[in-house]
Structures are given as structure tokens and as C-alpha cells.
Backbone as CSV, one residue per row, in Angstrom:
resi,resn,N_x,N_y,N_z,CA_x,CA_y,CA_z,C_x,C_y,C_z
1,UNK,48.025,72.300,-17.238,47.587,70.897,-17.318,46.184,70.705,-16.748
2,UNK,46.329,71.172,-15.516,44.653,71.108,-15.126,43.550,71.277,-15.748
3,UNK,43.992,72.776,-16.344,42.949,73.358,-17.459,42.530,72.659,-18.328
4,UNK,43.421,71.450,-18.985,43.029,70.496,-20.117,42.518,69.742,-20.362
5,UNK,42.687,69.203,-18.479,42.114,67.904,-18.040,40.741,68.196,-17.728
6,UNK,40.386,69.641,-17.250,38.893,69.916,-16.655,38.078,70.649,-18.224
7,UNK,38.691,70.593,-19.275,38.586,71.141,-20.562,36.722,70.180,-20.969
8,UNK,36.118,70.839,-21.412,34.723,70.072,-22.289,34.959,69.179,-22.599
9,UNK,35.916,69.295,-23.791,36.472,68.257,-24.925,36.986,66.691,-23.680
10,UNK,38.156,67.114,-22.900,38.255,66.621,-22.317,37.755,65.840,-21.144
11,UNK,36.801,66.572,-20.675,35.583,65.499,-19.744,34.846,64.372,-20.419
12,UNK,35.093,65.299,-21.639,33.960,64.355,-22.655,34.269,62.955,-22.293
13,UNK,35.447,62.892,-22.491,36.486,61.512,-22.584,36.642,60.906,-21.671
14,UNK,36.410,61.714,-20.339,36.673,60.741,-18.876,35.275,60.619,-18.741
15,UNK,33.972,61.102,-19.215,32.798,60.845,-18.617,32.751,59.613,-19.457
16,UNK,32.663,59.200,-21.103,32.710,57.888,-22.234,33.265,57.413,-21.637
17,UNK,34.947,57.343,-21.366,35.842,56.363,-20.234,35.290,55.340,-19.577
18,UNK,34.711,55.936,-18.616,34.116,55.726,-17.925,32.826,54.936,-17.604
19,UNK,32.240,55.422,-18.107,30.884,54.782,-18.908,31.523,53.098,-19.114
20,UNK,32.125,53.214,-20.134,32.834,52.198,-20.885,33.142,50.753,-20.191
21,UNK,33.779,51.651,-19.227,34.872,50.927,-18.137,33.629,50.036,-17.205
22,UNK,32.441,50.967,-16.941,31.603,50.156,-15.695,30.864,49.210,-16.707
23,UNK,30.739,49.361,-17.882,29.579,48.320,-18.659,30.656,46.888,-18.932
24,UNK,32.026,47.531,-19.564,32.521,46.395,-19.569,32.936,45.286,-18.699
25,UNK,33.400,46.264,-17.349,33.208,45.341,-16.056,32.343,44.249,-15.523
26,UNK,31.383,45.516,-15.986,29.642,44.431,-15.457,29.477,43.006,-16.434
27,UNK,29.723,43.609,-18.267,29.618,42.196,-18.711,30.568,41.067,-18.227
28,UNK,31.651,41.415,-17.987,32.819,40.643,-17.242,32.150,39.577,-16.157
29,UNK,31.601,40.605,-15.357,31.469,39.557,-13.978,30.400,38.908,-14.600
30,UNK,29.239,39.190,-15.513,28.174,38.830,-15.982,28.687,36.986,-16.317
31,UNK,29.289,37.442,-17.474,29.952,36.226,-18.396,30.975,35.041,-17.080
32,UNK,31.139,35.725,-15.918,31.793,34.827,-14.603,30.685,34.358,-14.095
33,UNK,29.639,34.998,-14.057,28.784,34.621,-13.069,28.336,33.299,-13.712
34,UNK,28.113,33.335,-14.866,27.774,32.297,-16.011,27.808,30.964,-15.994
35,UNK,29.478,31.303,-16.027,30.356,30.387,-15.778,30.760,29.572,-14.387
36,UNK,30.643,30.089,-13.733,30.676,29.830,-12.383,29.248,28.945,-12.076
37,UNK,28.364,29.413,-12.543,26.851,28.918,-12.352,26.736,27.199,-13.278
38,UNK,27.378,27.242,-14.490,27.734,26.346,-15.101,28.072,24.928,-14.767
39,UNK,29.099,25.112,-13.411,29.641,23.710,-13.146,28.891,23.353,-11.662
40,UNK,27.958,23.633,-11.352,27.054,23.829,-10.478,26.327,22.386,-10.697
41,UNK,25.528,21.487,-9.510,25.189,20.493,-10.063,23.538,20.727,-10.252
42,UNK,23.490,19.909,-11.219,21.616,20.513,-11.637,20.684,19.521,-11.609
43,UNK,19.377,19.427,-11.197,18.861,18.277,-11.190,18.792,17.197,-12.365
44,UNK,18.287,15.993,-12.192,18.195,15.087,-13.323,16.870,14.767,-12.880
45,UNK,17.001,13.879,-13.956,15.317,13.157,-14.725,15.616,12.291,-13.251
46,UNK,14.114,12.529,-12.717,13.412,11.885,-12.010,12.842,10.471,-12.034
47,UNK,12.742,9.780,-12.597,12.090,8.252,-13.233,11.515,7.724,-11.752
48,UNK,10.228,7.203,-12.271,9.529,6.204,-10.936,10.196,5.647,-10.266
49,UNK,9.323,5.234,-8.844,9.952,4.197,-8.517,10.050,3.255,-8.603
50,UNK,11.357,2.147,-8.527,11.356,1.023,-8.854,12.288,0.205,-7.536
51,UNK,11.823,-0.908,-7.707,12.691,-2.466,-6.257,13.751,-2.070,-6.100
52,UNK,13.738,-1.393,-4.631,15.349,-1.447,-4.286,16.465,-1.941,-4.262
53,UNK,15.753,-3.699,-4.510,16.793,-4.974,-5.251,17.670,-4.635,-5.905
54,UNK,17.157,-3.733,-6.687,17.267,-4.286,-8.297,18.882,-2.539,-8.186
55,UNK,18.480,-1.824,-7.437,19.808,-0.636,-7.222,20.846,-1.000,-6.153
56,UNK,20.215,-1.140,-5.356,21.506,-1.632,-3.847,21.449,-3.088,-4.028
57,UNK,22.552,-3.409,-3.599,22.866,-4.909,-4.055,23.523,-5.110,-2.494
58,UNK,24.119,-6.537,-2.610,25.260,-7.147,-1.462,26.335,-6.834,-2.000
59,UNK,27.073,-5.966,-1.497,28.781,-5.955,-1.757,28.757,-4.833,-2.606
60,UNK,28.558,-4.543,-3.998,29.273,-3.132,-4.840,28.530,-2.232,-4.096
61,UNK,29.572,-0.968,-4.286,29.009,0.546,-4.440,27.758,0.726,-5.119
62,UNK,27.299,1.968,-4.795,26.017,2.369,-5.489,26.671,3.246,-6.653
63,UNK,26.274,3.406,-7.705,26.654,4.156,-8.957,25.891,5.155,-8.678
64,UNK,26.819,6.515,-9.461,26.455,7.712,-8.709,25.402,8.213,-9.323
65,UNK,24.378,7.325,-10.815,23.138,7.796,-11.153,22.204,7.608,-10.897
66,UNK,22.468,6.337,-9.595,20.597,6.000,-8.548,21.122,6.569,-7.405
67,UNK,21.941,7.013,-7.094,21.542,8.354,-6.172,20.884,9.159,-5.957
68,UNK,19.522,8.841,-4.933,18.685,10.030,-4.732,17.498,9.233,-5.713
69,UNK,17.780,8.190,-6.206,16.766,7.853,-7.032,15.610,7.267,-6.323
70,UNK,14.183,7.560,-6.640,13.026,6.898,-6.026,12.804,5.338,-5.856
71,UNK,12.972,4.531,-4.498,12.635,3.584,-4.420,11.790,3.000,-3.520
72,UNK,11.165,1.531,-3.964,10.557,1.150,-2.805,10.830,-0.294,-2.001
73,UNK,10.649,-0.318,-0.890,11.276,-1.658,0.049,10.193,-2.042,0.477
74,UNK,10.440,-3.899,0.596,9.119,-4.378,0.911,9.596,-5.143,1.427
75,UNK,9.077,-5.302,2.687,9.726,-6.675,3.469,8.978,-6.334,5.118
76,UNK,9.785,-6.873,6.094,9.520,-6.625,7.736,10.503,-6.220,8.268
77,UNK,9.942,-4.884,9.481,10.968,-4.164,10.379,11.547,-4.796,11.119
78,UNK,12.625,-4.697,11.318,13.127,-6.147,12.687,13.834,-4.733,14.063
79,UNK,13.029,-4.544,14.661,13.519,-3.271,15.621,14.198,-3.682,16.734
80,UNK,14.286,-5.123,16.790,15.824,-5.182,17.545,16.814,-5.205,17.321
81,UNK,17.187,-5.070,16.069,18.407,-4.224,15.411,18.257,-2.655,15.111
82,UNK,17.407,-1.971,15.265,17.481,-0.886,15.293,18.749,0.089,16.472
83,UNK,18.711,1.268,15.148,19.921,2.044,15.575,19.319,3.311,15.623
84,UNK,20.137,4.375,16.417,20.001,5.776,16.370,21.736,6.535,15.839
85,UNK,21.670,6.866,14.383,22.372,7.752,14.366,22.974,9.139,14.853
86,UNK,23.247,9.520,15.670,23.495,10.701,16.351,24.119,11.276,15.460
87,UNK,23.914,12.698,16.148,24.359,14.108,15.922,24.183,14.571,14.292
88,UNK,22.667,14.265,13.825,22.327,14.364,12.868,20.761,15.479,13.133
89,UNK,21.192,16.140,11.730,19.707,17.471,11.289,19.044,15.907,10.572
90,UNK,17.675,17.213,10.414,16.816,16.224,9.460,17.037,16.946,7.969
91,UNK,18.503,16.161,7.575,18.376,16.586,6.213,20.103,16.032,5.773
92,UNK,19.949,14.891,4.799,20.825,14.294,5.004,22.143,15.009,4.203
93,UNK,22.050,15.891,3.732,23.524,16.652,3.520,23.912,17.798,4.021
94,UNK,23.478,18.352,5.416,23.708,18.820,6.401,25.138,17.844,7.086
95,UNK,26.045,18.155,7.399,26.802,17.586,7.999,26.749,17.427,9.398
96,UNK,27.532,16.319,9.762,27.287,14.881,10.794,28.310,15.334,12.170
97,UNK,28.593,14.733,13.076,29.479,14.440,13.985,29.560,15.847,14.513
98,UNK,30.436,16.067,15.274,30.682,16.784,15.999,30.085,18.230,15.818
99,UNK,29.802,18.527,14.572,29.807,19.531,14.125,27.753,19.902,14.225
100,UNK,27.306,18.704,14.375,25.955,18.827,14.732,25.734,18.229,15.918
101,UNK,26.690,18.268,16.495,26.115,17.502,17.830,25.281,17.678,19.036
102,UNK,24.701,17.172,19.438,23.217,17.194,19.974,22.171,17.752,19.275
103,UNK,22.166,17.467,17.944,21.623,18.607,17.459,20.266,17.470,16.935
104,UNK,19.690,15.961,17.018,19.357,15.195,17.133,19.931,13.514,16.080
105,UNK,18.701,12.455,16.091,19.091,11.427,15.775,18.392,11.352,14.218
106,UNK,19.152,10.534,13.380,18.254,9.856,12.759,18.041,7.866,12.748
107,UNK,16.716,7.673,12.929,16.090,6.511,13.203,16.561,5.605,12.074
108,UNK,17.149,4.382,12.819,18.165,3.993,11.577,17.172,2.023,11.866
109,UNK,16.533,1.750,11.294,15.862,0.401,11.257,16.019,-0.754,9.904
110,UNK,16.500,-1.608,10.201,16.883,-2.879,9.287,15.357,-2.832,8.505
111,UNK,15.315,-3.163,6.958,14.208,-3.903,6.420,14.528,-5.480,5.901
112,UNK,14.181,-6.239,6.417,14.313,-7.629,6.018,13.583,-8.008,4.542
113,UNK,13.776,-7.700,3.242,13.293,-8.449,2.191,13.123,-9.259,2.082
114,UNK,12.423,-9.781,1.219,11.689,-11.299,0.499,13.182,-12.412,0.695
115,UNK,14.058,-11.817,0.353,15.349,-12.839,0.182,16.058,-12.983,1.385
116,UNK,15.811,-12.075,2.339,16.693,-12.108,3.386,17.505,-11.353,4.051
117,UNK,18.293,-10.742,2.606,18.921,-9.727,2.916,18.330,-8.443,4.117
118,UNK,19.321,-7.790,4.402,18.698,-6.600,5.162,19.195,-4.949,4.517
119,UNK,17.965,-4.399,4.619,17.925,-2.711,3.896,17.872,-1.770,4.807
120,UNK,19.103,-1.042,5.141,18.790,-0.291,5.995,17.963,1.315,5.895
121,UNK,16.919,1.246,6.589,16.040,2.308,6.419,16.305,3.556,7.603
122,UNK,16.416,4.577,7.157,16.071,5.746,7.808,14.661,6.277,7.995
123,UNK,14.200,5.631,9.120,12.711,5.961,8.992,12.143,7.432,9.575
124,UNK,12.846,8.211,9.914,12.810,9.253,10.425,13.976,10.118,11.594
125,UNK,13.453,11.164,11.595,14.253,11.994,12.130,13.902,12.734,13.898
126,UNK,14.901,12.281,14.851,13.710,12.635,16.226,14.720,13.941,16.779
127,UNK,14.395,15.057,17.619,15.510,15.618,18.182,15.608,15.061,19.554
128,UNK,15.449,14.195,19.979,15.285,13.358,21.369,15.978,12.254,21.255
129,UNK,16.525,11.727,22.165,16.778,10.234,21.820,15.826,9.313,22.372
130,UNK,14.737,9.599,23.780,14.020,9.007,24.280,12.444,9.359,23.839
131,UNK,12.500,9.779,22.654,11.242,10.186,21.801,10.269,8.593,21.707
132,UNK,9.667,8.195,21.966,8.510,7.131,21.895,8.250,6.835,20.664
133,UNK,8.439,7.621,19.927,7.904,7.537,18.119,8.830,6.262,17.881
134,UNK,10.207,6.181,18.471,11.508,5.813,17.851,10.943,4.050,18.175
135,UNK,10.887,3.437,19.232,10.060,1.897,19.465,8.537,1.987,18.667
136,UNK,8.134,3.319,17.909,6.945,2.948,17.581,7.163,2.051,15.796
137,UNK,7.658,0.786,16.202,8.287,0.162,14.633,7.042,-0.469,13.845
138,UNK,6.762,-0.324,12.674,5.559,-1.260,12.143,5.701,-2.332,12.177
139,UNK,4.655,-3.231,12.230,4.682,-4.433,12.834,4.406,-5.231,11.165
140,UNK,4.563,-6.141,11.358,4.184,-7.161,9.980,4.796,-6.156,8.781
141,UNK,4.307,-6.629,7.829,5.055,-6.843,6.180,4.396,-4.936,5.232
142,UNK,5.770,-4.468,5.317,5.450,-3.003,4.978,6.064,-2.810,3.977
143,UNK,5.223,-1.537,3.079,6.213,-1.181,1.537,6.516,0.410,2.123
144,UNK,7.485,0.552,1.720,8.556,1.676,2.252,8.742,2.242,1.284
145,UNK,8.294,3.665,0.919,9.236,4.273,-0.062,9.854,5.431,0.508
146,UNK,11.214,5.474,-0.622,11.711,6.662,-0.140,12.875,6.821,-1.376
147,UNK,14.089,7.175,-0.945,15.119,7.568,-2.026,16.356,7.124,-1.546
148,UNK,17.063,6.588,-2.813,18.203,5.855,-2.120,19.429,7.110,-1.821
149,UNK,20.135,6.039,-0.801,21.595,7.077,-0.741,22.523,6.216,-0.951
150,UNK,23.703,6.859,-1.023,25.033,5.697,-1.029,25.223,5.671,0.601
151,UNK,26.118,4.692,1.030,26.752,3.998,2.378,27.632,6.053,2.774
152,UNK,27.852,6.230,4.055,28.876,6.977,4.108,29.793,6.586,5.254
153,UNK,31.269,6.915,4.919,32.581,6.070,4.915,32.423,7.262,6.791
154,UNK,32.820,5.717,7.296,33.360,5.832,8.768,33.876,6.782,9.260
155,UNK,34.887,7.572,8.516,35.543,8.696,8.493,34.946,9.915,7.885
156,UNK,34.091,9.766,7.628,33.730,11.346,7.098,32.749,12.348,7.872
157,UNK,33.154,11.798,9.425,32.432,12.740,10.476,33.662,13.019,11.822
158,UNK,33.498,13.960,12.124,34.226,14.234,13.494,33.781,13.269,14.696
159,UNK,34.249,12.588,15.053,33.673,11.612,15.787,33.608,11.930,17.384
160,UNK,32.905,11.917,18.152,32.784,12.125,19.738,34.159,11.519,20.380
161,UNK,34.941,12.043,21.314,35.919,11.548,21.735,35.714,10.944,22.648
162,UNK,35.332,11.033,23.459,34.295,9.853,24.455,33.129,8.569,24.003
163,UNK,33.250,8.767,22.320,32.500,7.583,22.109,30.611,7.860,22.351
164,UNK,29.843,6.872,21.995,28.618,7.092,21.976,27.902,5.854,23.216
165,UNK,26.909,5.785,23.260,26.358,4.888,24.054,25.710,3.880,23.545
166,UNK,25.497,2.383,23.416,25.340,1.452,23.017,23.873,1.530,22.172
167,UNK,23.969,1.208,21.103,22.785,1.626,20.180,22.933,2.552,19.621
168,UNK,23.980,3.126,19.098,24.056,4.937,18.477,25.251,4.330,17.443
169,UNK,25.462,5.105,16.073,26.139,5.147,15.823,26.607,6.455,14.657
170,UNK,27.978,6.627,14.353,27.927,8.341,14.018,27.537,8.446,12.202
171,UNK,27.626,6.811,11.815,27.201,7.298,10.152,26.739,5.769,10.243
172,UNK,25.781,6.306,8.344,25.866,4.749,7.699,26.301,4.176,7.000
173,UNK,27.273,3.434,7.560,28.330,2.707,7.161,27.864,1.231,6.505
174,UNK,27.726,0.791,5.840,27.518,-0.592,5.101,28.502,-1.703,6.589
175,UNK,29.706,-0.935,5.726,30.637,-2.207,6.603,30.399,-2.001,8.436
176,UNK,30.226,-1.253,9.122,29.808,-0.970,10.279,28.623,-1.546,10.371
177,UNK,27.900,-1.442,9.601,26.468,-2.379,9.893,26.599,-3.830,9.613
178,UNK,27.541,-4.240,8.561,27.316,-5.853,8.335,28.402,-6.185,9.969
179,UNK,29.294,-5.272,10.999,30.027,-5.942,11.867,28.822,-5.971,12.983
180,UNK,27.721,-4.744,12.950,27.032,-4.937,14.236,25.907,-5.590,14.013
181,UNK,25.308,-6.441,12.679,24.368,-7.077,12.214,24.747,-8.051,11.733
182,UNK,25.490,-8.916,12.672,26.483,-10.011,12.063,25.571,-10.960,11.705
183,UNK,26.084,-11.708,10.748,25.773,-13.083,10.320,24.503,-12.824,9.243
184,UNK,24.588,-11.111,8.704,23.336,-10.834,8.137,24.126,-10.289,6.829
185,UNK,23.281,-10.161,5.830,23.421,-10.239,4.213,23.170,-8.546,4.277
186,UNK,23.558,-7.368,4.330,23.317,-5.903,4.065,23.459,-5.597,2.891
187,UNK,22.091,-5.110,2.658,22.675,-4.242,1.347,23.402,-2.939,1.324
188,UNK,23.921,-2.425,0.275,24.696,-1.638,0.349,23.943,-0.207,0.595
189,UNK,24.103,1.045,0.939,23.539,1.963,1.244,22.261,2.072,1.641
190,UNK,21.473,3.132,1.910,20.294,3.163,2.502,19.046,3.799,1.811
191,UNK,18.027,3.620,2.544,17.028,4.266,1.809,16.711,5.315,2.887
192,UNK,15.829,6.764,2.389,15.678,7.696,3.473,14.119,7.391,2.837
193,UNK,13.171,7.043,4.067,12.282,7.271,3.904,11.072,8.097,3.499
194,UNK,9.934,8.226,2.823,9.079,9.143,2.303,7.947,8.491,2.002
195,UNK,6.754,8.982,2.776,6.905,9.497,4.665,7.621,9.055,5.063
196,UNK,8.073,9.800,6.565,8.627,9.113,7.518,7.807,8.190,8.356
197,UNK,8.340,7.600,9.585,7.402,6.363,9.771,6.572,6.849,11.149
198,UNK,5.628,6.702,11.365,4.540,7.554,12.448,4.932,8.757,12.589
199,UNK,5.202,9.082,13.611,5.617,10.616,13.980,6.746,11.473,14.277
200,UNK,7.469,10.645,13.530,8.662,10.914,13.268,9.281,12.169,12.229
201,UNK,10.107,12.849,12.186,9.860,14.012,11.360,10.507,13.543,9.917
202,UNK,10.065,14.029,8.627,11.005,13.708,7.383,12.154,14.491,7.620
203,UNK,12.940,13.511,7.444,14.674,13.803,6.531,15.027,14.284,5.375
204,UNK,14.716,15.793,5.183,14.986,16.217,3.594,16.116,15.387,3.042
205,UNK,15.737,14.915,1.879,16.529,14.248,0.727,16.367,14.577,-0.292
206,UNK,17.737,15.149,-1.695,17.292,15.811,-2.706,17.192,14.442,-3.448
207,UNK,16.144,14.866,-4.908,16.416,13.914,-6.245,17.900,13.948,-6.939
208,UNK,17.721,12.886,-7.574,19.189,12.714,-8.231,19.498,13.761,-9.167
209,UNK,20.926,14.164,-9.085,21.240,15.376,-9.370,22.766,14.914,-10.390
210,UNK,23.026,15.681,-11.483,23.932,15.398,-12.037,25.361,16.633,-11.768
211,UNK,26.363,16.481,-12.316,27.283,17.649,-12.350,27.180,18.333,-13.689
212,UNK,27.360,19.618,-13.437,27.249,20.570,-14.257,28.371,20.806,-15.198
213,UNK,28.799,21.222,-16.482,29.475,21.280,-17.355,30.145,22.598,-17.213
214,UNK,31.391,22.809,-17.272,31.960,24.217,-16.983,31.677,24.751,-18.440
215,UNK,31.239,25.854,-18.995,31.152,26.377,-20.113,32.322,27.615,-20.081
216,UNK,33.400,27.305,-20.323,34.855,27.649,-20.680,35.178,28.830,-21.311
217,UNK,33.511,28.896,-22.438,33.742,29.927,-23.166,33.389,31.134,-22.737
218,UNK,32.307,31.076,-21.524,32.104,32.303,-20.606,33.306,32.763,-19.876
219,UNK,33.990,32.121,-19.515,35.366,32.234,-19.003,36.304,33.436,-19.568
220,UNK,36.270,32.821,-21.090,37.141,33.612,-21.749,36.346,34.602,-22.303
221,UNK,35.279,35.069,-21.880,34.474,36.004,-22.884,34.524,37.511,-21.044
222,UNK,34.537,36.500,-20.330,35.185,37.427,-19.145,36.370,38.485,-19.328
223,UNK,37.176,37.131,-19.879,38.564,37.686,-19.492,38.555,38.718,-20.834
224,UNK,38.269,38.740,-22.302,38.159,39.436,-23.314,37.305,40.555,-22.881
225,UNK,36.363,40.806,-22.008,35.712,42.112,-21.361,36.669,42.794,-20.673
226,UNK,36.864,41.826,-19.964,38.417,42.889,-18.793,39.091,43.438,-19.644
227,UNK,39.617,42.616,-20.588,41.495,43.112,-21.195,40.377,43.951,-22.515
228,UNK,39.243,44.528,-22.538,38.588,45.788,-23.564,38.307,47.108,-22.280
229,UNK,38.045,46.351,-21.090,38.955,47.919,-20.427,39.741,47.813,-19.990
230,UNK,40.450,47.117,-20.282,42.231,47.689,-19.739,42.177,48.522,-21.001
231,UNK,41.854,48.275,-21.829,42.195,48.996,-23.372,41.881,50.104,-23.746
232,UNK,40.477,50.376,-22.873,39.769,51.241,-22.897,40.691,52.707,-22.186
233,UNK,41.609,52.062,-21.131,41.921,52.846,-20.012,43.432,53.225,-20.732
234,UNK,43.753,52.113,-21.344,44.745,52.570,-22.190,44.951,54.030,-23.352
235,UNK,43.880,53.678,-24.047,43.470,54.852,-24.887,43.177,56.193,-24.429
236,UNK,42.292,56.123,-22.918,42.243,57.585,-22.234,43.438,58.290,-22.236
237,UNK,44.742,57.735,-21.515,45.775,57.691,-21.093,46.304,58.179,-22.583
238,UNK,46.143,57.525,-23.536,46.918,58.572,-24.259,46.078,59.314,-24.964
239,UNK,45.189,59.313,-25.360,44.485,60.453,-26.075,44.677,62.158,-24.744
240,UNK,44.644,61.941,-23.178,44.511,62.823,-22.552,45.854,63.210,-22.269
241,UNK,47.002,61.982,-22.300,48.337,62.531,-22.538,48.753,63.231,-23.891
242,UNK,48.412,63.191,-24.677,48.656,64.237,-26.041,47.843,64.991,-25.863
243,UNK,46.661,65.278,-25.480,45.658,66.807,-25.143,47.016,67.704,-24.651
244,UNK,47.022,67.048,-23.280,48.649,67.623,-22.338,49.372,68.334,-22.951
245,UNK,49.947,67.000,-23.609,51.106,67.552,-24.896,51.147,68.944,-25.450
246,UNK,49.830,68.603,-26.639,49.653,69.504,-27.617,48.959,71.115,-27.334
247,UNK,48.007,71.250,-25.589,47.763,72.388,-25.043,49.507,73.030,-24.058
248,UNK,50.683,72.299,-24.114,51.700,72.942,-23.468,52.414,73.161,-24.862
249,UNK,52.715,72.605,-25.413,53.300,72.946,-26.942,52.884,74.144,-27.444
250,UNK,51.260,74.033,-27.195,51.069,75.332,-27.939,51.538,77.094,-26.859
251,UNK,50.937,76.778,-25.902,51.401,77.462,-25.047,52.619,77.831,-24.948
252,UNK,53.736,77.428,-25.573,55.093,77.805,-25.420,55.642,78.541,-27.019
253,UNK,54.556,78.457,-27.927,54.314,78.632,-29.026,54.611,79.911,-29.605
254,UNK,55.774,80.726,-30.207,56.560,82.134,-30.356,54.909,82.711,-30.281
255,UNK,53.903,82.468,-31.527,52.663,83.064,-31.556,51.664,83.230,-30.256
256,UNK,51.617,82.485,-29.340,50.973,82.244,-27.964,51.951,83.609,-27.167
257,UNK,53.102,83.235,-27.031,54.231,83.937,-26.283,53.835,85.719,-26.636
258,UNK,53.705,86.220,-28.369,53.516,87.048,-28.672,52.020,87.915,-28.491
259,UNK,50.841,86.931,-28.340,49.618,87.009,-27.709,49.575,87.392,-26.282
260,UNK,50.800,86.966,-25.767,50.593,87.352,-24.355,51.627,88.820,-23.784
């Protein structure tokens, strides 16, 4: 048996095998990788900016296609409502609470619009809380640009178990801001500023980004690579099991027997 298996003819077949087996593999993961890459989210069309009015409103959600979208705010800072978000990177999908903690603030300041309402701005990012930049608020009637975000829900940070210190809070919450900015009109989510405001550091924020489409057919063009070497491995298996065969057959062969 050995002899048959280490035979020319026979290597031939485990070296092709082989061969076979690593290309089809590779297209396999190729056609996964594909696919996998597929439902991935990818950027979208960028469009100018336009009145933050006219995207964040009083009361609804933000729709998930001015997300990240370029806007601009025009109105006055009112910095005695100003807040410091804690336990925040400068980069707003870095995660929050506990999990960044001390890790610094982001500068969280009301914009008062033409109508009244209030826009809450992220005007920058400090790793201090007693950073000087943070009281450095513009004074009189400023245009702000930056990119919107949606509100994020009360719960979606590990929260300090001891609580924070008066003026801090762990997200931006719409409804958390209309309870500590009472008697005031909030719009819904925020804007992250661009620039940030004096010397304050920017808050990476991506452009609006869509979800990606799973392409299904890479999927199955995977799985049709695999199951061509299983097939592949199948066929060794018997083409090298009848070599077997047909070199012991002969070997037992009256004419073989009489040769020897």
C-alpha cells in the first residue's frame, strides 16, 4: 500500500489535490470576505449645509438620513446653562460612562435661535474639567457649524455609582435636558461642532453614513467553493482507494505469484 501511495502516478494526485483544495479554499474565504464587507455601513452623499431648524425640530426623533448631516446654528450662547458631559473621548462613537471614565469632558452649551428654542451644542472636547477654554463662551450672536447627531437615550452608558457633581451629565439626552433647562423649548439632538469653539479640542464626527446591502450571492458562491473541495477530496479518496485496490489485486495475481 505504501508503495502506491508514494507511487509518481500517485503523488501526481495528492500534489493536483492539493493544489486544488488551497485555491478553492482561498476563493471561499475570498467570496466571505465579500460578503461580509457588503453589509458594512458605507458613506453617503454629503449635501451642504443647511438651518438646523429645518432637521432637529421640538419633540420628533431625528430620521436616520440627517444623521451626521452638515449643519449650521445661528443664534446666542447662554453659558449659564452650560454642561460638561463626562467620561467622554473626543470622538463621539467612542463609548461613554464608565467605560471611559476620566478619560475627559465634552463641552455641552445651549444655542438660543431666532425663535427661542434651544440647540444643544457640543462645542468642544477638554481632558480637564477645570480647563479655562470651557467659561471661554462667545459672547453675542454666532453661526455654528458642525454636524448633527441624534439625542442618546439615558441608558446607553454605564453610569457612575456615586453619581456626578452638579453641572455634569453622562449623555445627551433631549429629555434630560428639557428637565434641567426647564421652562425651555429643546430641540431634539445635537450639533457637534466644526471648529470647535476657542481652544477647545474637535470631537471627531463621521458624515452620514448609510447601511450596507448583504450581497447573498457571495455567500453562496462561498459555500459552492467549499462543497468543490469537499468534492475534490472526495475524488482523491477514491481514485487513490482503487490505485490500492487494483496494485493488491494485481499482486495476488496467479501471474504476479508465478513472477515471483
Amino acid at each position: 500500500m505504501l508503495r502506491t501511495l508514494l507511487s509518481p502516478r500517485v503523488m501526481a494526485l495528492h500534489l493536483l489535490t492539493a493544489v486544488v483544495l488551497v485555491a478553492f479554499i482561498l476563493l471561499g474565504r475570498w467570496q466571505l470576505g465579500v460578503f461580509q464587507d457588503s453589509g458594512k455601513p458605507e458613506a453617503s452623499t454629503d449635501p451642504g449645509p443647511v438651518a438646523v431648524g429645518t432637521l432637529a425640530q421640538v419633540g420628533p426623533q431625528l430620521s436616520g438620513e440627517v444623521v451626521g448631516r452638515r449643519v449650521t446654528a445661528e443664534g446666542v450662547y447662554e453659558p449659564d446653562r452650560q454642561l460638561l458631559v463626562a467620561d467622554r473621548r473626543a470622538d463621539v462613537d467612542a463609548p461613554g460612562g464608565n467605560v471611559s471614565r476620566d478619560r475627559g469632558y465634552w463641552v455641552l452649551t445651549p444655542l438660543r435661535l431666532d425663535d427661542g428654542t434651544l440647540m444643544p451644542v457640543v462645542r468642544g472636547w477638554t481632558a480637564k474639567a477645570d480647563n479655562p477654554a470651557i467659561a471661554a463662551v462667545p459672547q453675542g450672536r454666532v453661526t455654528v457649524p458642525g454636524r448633527l447627531r441624534p439625542q442618546q437615550g439615558t441608558d446607553s452608558v454605564q453610569r457612575r455609582a456615586e453619581g456626578l457633581p452638579a453641572g455634569q451629565v453622562q449623555t445627551v439626552s433631549t429629555g434630560e435636558l428639557v428637565n434641567l433647562w426647564r421652562g425651555q423649548k429643546v430641540r431634539t439632538g445635537y450639533v457637534v461642532a466644526q471648529p470647535p469653539s476657542g481652544s477647545l479640542t474637535q470631537v471627531k464626527v463621521q458624515p452620514p453614513v448609510v447601511g450596507g446591502t448583504l450581497t447573498w450571492r457571495n455567500l453562496a458562491y462561498a459555500a459552492n467553493w467549499w462543497i468543490f473541495a469537499g468534492f475534490a477530496v472526495f475524488m482523491w479518496f477514491h481514485f487513490v482507494r482503487d490505485a490500492v485496490r487494483t496494485d493488491r489485486d494485481r499482486a495476488k495475481s496467479p501471474e504476479m505469484a508465478l513472477e515471483g
